[in-house]
N, C-alpha and C positions, 0 to 999 in steps of 0.2 A: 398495519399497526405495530409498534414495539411491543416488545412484551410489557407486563406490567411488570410493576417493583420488585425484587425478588427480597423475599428474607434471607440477611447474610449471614451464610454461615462459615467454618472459620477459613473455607478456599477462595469465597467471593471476595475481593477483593474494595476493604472498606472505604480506601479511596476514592470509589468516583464520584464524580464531580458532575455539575450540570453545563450543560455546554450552551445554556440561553439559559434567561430566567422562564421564557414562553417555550424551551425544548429541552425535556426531560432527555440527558443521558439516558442510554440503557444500562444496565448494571454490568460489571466488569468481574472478569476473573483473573486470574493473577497467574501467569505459566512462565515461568523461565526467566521472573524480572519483566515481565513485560502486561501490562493491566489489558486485555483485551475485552473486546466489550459482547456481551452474550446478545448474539443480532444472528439476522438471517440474510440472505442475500436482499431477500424482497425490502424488509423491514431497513435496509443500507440505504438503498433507492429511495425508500418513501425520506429518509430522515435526508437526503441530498436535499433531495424536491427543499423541505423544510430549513435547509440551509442556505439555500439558497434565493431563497423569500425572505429571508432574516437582513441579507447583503453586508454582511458583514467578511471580511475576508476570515478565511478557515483554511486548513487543511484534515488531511485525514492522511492515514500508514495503513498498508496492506502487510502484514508483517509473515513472513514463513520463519520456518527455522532460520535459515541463515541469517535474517535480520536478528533475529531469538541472539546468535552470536556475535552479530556487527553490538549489539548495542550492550552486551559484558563485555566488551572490549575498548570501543570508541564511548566515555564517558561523556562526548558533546551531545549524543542521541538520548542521552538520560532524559533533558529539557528540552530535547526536541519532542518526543515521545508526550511527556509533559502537558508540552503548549498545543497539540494535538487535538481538533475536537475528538476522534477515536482512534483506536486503533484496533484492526480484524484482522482476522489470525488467517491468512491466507497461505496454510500447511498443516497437512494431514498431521504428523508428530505431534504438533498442539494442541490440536482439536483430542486425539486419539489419549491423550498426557489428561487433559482437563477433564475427560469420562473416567478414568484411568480412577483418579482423585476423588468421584463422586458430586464433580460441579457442572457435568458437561458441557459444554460450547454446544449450539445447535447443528452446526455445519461451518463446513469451511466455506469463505467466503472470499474468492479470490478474483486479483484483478482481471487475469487473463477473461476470464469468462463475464465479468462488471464491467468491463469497455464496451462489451458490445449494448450489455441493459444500459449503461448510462448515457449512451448514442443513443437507444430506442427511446426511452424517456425524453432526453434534452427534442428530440425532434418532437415527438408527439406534446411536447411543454411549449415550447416555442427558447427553450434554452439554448445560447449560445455558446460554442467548444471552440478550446483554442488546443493545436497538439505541438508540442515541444518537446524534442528530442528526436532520438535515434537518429539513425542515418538519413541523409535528403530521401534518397531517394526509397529508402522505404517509408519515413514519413509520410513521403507524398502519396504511397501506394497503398499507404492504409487510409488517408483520407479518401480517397477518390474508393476504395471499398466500401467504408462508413458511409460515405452519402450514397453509395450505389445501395447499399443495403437497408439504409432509414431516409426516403426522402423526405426534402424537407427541411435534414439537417441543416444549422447553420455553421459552418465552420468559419470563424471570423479571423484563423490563422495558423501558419503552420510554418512550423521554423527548427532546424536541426543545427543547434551553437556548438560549438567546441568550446564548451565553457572553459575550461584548463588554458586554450590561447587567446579568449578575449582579454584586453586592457580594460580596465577600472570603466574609462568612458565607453569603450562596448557595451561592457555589463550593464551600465546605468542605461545606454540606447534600448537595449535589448528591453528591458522591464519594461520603458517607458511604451516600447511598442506593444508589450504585451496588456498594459493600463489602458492604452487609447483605442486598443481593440475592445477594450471592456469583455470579456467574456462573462459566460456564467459560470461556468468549469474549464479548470486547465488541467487537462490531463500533461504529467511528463512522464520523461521517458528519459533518465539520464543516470540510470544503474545506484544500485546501492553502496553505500548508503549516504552517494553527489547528489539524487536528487533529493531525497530526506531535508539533508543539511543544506541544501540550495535553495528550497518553500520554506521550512524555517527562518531563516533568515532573511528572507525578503517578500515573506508572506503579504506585510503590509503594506509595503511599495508596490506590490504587484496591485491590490484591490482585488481581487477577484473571491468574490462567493464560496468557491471549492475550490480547493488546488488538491489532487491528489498524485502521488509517484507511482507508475504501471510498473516499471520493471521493462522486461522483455515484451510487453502484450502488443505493442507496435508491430513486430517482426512476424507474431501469430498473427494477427491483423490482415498483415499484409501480404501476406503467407508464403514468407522469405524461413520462417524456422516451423516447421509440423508440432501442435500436439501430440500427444502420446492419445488414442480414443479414450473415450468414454468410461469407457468399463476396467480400462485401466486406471482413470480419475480414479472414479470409486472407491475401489481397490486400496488407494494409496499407494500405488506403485511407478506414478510419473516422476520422481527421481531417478529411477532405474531406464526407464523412456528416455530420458534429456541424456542419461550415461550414454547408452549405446551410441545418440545422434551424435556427440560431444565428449569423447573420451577423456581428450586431451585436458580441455580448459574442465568439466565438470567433476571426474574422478578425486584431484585434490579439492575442490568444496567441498562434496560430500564429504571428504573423510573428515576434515574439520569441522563440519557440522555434526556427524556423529560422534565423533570424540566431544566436543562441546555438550550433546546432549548427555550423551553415558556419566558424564561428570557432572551434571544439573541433578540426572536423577540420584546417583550419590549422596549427592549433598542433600537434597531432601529426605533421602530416606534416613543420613546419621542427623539429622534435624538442624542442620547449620543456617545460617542465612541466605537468603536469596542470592543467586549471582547478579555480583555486580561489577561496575564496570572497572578495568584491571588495566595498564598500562602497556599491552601489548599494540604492536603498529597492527591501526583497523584493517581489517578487507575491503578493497570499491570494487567487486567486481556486480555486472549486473544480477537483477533474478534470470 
């Protein structure tokens, strides 16, 4: 069940909205410019299910820090964020910021770990997955784990584009094949923030129920990139996990995301406006 209504106070964030007239929004907090919604992993799951019996095409955002800075910089994620049925704060900093403030977020709710519950659910639903993105051949190697791990599943498609080299009429092929598949959920997988602005935009050509962006959870999936364990989750210390594995490409995000943050919380503490989004060229690299 979602929680019930919260009374807002002045961190919850007065905008949210209702995402059906028959499906009450959760109520939303406001971190970094970004409205996330006060849910739990479970409470994610049940409102899919509910999205998906609605059949209306939707999306949803897993958002961590670094999305927190793709979207004060790239001003197109403002209304993508927007047209969003939610958006969950899938990064310790957020969740840790929102307690921080006295409105807490309940837990982080991330994709990496919601790929697997939304494969257990879709099969025990009879819900049909379509996965889109990452490389062939890890696509294909996390589907062939998803169905090893939830029989039953129905995967009605699996396809890894080089969106950037398709022509106009690929693109349009591409969708079309993802509509005639009909799925219930499209998970992709096409880094931030290409997959964002790629569901946005062609949400309602696609049709599909759910569309949501994983990030990297393909490659864990597949188990082409290692978690950082458990007790490191917890923690809040799988940034420093992903560093070790990934020096190279990961050392410059985080520090842009740490500079980003240090300058968020600044700004709240001399009482200025929210960040927002600023004409520096966006980051696409993935979560």
């Amino acid at each position: 069940m979602l929680h019930e209504p919260l009374t807002l106070t002045e961190n919850v964030d007065p905008e949210s909205t209702t995402i059906h007239d028959d499906i009450a929004s959760p109520p939303t907090v406001r971190v970094w410019g970004l409205s996330l919604a006060r849910i739990t992993s479970d409470e994610l799951i049940d409102l899919v299910d509910r999205l998906i019996a609605r059949r209306e095409p939707s999306y949803f955002i897993t958002a961590n820090l670094h999305y927190a800075m793709l979207s004060a910089r790239d001003p197109r994620l403002t209304e993508v964020n927007r047209r969003a049925a939610l958006v969950v704060a899938d990064g310790m900093p957020l969740v840790w910021y929102s307690r921080l403030r006295g409105d807490g977020l309940p837990e982080r709710v991330t994709g990496a770990d919601n790929v697997y519950r939304l494969a257990e659910r879709a099969a025990a639903r009879g819900h049909s997955v379509f996965l889109l993105g990452g490389l062939p051949d890890v696509a294909q190697a996390a589907a062939r784990r998803l169905s090893k791990l939830y029989p039953g599943l129905n995967l009605v498609g699996v396809e890894s584009p080089m969106l950037g080299d398709l022509s106009v009429d690929e693109q349009a092929a591409l969708i079309e094949r993802v509509r005639r598949a009909a799925p219930d959920l499209l998970l992709v997988a096409l880094g931030q923030p290409k997959g964002e602005l790629w569901l946005a935009d062609h949400v309602e050509a696609l049709g599909v129920p759910v569309s949501v962006q994983i990030g990297a959870s393909l490659d864990f999936v597949a188990g082409r990139v290692r978690r950082a364990p458990r007790w490191i989750q917890r923690i809040g210390g799988e940034w420093l996990w992903r560093i070790s594995r990934e020096p190279r490409r990961m050392i410059p995000r985080y520090t842009a995301d740490a500079v980003f943050m240090v300058r968020a919380i600044i700004r709240d503490l001399l009482g200025r406006p929210a960040v927002s989004a600023v004409s520096e060229k966006p980051t696409a690299r993935a979560k």
